[in-house]
MDTraj code that builds the backbone (N, CA, C; nanometers):
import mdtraj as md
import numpy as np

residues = "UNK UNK UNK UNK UNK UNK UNK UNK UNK UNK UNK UNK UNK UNK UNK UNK UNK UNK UNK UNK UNK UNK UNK UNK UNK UNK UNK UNK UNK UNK UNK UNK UNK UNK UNK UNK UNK UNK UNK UNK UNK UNK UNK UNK UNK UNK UNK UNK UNK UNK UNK UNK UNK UNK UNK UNK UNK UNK UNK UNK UNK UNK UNK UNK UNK UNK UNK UNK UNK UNK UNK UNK UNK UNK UNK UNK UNK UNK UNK UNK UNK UNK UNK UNK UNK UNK UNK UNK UNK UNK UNK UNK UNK UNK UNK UNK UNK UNK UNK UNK UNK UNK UNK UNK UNK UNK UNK UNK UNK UNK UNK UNK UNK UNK UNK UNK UNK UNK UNK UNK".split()
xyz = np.array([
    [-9.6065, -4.2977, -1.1303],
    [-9.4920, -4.2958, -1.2204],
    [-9.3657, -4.2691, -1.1396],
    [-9.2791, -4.2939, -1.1539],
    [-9.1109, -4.3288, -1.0927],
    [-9.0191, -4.2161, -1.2488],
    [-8.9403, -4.1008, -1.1582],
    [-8.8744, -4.0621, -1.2464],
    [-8.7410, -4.1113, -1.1600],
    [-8.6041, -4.1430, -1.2004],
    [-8.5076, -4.1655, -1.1367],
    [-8.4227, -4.1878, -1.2323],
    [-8.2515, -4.1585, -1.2271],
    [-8.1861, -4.2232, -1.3064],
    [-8.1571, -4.3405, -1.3536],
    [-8.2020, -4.4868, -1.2687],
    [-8.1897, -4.5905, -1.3736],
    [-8.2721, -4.6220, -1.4759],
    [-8.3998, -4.4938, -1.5398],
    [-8.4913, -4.5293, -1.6463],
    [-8.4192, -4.4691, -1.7392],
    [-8.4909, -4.5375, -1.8555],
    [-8.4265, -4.4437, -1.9932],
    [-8.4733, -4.3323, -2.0082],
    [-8.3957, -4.1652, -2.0749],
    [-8.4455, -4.0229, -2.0953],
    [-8.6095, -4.0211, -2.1531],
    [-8.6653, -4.1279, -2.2195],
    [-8.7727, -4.1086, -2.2919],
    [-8.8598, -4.1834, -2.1805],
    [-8.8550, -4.2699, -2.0711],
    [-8.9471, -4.2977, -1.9843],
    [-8.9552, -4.2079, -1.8621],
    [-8.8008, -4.1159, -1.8426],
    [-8.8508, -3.9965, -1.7472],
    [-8.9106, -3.9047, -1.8356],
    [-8.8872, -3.8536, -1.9447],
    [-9.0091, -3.7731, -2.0203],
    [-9.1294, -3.7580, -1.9972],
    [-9.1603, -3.9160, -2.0241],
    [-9.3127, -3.9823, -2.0435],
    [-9.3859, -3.9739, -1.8811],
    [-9.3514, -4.0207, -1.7838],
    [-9.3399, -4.0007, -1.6575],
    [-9.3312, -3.8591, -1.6108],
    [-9.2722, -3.7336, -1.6450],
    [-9.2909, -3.6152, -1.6675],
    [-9.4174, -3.5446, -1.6988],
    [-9.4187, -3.6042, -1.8472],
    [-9.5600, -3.5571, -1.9036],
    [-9.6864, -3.5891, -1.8509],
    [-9.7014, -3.7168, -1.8159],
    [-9.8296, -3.7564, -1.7495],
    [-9.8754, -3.7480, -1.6456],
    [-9.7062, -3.7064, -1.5641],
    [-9.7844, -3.6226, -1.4311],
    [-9.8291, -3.4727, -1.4375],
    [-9.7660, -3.4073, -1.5127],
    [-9.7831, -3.2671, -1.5457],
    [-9.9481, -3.2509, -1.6232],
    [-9.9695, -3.3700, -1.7059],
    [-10.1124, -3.3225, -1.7958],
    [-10.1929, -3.3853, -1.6557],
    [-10.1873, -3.4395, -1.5673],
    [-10.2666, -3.4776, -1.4462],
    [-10.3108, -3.5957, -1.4577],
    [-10.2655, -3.6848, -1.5689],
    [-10.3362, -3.8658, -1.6065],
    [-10.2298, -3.9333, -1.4838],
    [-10.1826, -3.8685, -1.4157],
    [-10.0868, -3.9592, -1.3135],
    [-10.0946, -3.8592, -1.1727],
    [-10.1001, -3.9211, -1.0610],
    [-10.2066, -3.7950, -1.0080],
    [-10.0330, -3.7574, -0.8771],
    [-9.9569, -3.8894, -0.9174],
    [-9.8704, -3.8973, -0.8173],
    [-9.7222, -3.9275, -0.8794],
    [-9.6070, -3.8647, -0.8111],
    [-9.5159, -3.8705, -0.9227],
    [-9.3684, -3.9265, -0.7863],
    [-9.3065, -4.0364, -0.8177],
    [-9.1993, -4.0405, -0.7377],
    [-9.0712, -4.0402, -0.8171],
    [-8.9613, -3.9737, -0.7418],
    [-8.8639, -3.9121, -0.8098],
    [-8.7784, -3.9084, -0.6984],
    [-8.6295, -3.9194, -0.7635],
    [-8.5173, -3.9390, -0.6647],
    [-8.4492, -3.7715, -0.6866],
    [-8.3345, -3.7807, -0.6501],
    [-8.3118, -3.6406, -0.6678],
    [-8.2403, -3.5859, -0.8239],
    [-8.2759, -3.6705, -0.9026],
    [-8.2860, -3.6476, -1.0649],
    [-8.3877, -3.5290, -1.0623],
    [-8.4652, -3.5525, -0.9772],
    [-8.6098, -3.3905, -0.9576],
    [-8.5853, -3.3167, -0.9099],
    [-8.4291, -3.2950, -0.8366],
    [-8.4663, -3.1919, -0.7501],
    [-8.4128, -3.0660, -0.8195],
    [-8.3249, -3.0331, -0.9668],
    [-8.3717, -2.9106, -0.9879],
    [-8.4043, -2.9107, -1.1550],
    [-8.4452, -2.7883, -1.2228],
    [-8.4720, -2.7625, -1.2899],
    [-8.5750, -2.8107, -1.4045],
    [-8.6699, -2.8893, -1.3133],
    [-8.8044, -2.9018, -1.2980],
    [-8.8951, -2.7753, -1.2593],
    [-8.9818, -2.7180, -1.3943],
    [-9.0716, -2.6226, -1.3202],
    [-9.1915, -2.7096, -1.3637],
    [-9.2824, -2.7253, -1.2489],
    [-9.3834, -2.7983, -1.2894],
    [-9.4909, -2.7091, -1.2096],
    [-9.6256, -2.6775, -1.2465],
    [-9.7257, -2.6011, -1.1967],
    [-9.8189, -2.6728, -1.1176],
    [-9.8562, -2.6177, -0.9694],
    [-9.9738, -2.7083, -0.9601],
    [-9.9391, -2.8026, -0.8326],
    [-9.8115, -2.8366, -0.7860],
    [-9.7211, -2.9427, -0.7056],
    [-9.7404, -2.8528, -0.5832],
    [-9.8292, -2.8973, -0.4853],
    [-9.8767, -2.8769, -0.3519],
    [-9.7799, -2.9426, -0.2188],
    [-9.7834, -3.1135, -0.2627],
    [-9.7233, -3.1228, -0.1393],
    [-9.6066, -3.2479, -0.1993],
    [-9.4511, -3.1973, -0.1363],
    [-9.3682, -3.2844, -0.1814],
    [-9.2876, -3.3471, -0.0607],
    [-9.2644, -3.4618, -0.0293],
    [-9.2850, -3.5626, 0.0726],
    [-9.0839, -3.6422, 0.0136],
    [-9.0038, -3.5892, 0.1025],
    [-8.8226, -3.5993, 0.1248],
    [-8.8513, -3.7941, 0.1983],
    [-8.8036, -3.8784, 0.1540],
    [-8.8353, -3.9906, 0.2039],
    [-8.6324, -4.0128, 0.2842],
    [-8.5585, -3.9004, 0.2041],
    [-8.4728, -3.8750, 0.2815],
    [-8.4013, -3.7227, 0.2983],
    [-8.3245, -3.7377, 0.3589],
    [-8.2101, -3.5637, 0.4224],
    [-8.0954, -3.5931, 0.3068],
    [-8.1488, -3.4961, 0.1684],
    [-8.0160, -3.4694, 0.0865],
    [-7.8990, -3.4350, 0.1836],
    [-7.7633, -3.4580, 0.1251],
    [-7.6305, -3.4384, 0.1612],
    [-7.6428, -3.2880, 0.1696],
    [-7.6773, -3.2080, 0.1143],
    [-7.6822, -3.0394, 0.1501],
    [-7.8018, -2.9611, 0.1354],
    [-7.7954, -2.8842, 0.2029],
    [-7.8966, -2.7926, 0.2478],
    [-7.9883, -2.6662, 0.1479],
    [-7.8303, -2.6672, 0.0302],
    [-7.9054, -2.6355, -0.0956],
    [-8.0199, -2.7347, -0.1730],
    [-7.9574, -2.8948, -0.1807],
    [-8.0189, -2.9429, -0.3001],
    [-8.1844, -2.9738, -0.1962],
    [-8.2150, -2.9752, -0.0383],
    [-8.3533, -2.9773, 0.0068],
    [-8.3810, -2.8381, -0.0651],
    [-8.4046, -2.7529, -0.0492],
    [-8.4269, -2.6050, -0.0887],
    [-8.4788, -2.6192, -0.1836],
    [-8.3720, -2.6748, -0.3055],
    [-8.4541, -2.7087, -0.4165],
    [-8.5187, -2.8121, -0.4229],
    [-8.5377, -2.9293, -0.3909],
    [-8.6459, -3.0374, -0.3872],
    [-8.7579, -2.9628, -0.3023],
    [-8.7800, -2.8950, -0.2389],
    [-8.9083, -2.7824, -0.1818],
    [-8.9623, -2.6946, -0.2124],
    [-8.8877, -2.6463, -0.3102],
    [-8.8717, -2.5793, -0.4091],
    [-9.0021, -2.5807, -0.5023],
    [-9.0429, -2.7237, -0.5506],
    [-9.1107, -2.7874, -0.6142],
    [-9.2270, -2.7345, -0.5796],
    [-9.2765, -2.7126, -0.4398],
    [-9.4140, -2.6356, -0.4263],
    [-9.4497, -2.4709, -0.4046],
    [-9.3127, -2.4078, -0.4133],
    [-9.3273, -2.2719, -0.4202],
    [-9.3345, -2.1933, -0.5561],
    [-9.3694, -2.2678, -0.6571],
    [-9.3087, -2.2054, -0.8031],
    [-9.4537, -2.1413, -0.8355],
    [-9.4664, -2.0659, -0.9124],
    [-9.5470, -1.9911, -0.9752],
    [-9.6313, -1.8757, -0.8878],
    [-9.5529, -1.8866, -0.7540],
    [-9.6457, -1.7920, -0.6547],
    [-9.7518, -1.8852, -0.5880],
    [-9.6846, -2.0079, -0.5681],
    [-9.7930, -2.0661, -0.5049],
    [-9.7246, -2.1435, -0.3468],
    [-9.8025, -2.1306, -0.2378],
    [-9.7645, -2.2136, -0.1915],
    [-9.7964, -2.3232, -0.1614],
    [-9.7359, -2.3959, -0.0439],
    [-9.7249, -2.5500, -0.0388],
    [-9.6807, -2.6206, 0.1146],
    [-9.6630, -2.7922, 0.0909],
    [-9.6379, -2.8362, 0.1739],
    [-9.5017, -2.9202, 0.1416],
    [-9.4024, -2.9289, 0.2973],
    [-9.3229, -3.0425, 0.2664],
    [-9.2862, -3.1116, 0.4004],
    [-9.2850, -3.2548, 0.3412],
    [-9.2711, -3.3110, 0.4292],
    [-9.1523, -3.4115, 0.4390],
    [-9.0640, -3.4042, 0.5447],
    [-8.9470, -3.4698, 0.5125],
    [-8.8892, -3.5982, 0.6652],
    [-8.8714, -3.6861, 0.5939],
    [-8.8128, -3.8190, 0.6602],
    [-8.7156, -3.8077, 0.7459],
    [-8.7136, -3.7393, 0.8643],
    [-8.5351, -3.7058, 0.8885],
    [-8.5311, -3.8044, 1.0310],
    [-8.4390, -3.9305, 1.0044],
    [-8.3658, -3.9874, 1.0949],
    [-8.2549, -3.8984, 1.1401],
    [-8.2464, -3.8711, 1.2871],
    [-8.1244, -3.8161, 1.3576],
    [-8.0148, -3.8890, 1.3454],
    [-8.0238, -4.0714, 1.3620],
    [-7.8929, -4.1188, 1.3549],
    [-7.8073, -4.0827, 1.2214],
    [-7.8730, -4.0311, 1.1059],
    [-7.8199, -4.0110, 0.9872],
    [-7.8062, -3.8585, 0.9413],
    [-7.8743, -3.8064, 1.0023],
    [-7.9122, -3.6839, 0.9270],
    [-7.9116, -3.5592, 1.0507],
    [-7.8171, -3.5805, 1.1314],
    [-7.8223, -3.4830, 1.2463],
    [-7.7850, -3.3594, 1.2537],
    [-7.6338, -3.4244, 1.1420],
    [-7.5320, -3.3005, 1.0884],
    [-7.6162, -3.1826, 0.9831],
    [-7.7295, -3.2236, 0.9923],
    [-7.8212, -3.1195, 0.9189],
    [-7.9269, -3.0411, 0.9458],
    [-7.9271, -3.0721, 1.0956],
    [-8.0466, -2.9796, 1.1733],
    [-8.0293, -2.8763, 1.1844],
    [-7.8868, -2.8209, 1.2451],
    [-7.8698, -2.6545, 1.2242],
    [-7.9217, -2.6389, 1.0995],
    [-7.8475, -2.6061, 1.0023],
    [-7.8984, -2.5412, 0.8246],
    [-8.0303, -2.5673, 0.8029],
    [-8.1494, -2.6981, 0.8673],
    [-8.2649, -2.6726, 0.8400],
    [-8.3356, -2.6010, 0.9192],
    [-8.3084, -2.5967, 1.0181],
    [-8.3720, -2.5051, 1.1463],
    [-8.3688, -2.3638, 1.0877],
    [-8.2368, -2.3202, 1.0161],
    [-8.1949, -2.1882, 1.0255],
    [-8.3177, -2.1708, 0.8520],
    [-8.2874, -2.2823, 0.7971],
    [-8.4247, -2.2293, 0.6823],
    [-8.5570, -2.1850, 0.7334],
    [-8.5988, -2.2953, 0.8160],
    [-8.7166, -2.3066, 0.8459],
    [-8.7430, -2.1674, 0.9215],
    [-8.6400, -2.1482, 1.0011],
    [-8.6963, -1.9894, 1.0810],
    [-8.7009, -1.8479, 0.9577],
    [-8.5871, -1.8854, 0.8678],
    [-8.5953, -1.7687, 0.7806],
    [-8.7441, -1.7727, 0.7196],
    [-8.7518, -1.8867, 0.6366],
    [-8.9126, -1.8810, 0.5822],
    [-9.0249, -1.8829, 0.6585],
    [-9.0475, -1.8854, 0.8310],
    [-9.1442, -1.8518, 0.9268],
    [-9.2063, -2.0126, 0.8876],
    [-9.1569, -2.1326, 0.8907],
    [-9.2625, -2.2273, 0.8524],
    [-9.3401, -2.2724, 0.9883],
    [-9.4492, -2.3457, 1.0105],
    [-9.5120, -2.4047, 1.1344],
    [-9.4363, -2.5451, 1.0704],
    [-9.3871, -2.6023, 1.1607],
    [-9.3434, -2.7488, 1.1392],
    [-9.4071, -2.8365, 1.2350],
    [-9.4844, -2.9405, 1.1675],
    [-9.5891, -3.0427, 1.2694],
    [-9.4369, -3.1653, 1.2352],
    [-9.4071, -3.1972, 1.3415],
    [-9.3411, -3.3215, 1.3878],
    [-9.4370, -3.4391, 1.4573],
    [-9.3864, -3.5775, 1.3930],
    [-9.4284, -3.6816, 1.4093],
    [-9.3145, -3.7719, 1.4709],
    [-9.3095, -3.8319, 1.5345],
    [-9.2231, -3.9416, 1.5699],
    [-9.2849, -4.0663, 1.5644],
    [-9.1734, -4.1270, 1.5180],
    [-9.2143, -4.3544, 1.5060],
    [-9.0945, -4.4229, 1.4767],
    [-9.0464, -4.4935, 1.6001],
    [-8.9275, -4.6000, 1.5965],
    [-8.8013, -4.5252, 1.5604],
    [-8.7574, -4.3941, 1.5918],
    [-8.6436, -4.3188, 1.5842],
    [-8.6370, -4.2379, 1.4599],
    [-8.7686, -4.2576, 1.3696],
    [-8.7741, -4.1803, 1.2667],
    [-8.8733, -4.0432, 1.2718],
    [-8.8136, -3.9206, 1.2653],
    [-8.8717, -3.7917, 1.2751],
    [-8.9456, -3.7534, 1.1283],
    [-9.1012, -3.7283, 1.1226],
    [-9.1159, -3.6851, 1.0380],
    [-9.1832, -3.5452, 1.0197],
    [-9.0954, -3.4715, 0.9782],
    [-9.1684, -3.3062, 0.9785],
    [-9.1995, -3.2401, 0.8619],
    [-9.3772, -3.1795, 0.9423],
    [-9.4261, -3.1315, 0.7654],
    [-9.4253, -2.9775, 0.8163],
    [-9.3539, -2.9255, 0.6927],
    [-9.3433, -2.7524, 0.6673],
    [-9.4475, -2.6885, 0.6465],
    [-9.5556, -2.6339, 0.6804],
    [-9.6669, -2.5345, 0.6022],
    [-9.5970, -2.4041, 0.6031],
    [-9.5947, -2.3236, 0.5262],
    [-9.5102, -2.2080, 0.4957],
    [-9.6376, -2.1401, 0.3822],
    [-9.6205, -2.0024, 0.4338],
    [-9.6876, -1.8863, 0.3458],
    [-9.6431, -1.8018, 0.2873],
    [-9.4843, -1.8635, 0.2692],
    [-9.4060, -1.7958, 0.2129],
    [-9.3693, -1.8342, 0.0748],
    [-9.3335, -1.7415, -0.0386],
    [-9.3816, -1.8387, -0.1536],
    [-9.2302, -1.7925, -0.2452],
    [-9.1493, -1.7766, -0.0900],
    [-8.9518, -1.7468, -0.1601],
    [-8.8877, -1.8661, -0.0684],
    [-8.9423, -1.9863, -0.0642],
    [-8.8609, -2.0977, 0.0121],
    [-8.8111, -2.1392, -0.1293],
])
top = md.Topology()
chain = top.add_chain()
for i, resn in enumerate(residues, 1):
    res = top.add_residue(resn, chain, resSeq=i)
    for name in ("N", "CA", "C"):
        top.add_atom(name, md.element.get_by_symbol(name[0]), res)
traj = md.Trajectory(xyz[None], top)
C-alpha cells in the first residue's frame, strides 16, 4: 500500500488501516508519514531519501521507537545531495549510541541504524 499526498484522505485511511490490522505486511509512504502516525509493531523503516532537516528524519525513525520498542533504520544518503546533513546525523547517531552498518553502490551510501535505545 502507498500512503502519499497525491491519494485521496479515504485511500490513505484505507492504506493506514490495512497495514496496521497486518492484511498489508508492507507500507510505503512519503513524508505525509513522517509525523503523527503512532502505529505499533513498525520494526524496520527504510529513508529512500535525506529529509531537508534533521528534525523531520527523527521523526520518520521515530516510527520504530514508539511503544518502548525498538528498531531498525535504514537510510539512502547520497553525499552529492545530502552532505549538508552529515554533521546533525552523526551528532544523532552518537547521542542515541546507534551501530551503523554502511553499504556503498555507485556513489550511493546506505546506512542501517540498530539502536537499543528506545528515545531516538
Amino acid at each position: 500500500m502507498i500512503l502519499c499526498r497525491d491519494r485521496e484522505q479515504r485511500e490513505r485511511e484505507e492504506a493506514l488501516r490495512d497495514f496496521k490490522s497486518g492484511r498489508v505486511p508492507i507500507l510505503v509512504a512519503t513524508s505525509v508519514a513522517a509525523r503523527g502516525l503512532d502505529i505499533a509493531g513498525v520494526n524496520h523503516v527504510i529513508n529512500f531519501e535525506m529529509p531537508a532537516n534533521i528534525e523531520e528524519y527523527v521523526h520518520r525513525i521515530g516510527r520504530t521507537g514508539r511503544c518502548g520498542n525498538t528498531g531498525r533504520a535504514t537510510l539512502l544518503f547520497d553525499p552529492r545531495t545530502d552532505l549538508a546533513m552529515a554533521r546533525p546525523l552523526v551528532k544523532i547517531l552518537v547521542d542515541v549510541s546507534s551501530f551503523v552498518l554502511i553499504l556503498i553502490y555507485n556513489n550511493l551510501i546506505s546506512l542501517t541504524f540498530l539502536s537499543d535505545s528506545k528515545d531516538v
